[in-house]
N, C-alpha and C positions, 0 to 999 in steps of 0.2 A: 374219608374219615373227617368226620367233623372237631373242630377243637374245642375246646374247653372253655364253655362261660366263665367270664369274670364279672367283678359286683359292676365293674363301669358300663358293663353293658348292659343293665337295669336301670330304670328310673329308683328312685328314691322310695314311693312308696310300694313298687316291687323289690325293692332289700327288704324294707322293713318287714314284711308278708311273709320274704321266704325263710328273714329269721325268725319270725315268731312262730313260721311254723315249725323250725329247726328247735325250736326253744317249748313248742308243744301246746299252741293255744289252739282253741276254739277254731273253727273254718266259719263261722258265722260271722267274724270279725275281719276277716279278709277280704277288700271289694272283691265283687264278681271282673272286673275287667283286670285287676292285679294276678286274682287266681285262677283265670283262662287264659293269660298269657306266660304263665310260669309250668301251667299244665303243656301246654304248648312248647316252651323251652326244653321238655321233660327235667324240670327241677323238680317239683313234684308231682306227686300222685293223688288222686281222685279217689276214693274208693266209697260207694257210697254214702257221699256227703262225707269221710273222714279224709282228712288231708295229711300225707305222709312225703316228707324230703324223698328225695332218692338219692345213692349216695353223691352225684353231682353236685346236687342240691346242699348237701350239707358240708360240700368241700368249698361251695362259694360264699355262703352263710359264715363259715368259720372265716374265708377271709380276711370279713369287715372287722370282726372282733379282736 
């Protein structure tokens, strides 16, 4: 079993990515190298160019705030 992401274990501008995608922007405003290594952490999800937390994602996201 793997443990649980925390925000420390992101760079800066993959927090800010996975909040805003927690917080519901655009995928067009996410660098490609922030939003294929969050796809990768499975924070979030890909779907056709739309990007969706998973709920990981928006337990590391709520975190910071």
């Amino acid at each position: 079993m793997r443990r649980l992401m925390t925000s420390s274990d992101l760079t800066d501008g993959e927090l800010m990515a996975l909040s805003a995608i927690v917080d519901g922007a655009m995928s067009r405003h996410i660098p490609k190298a922030d939003r294929e290594r969050l796809v990768e952490l499975r924070l979030i999800q890909d779907s056709m160019g739309v990007l969706f937390p998973t709920p990981e994602g928006r337990i590391v996201a709520r975190k910071v705030k």
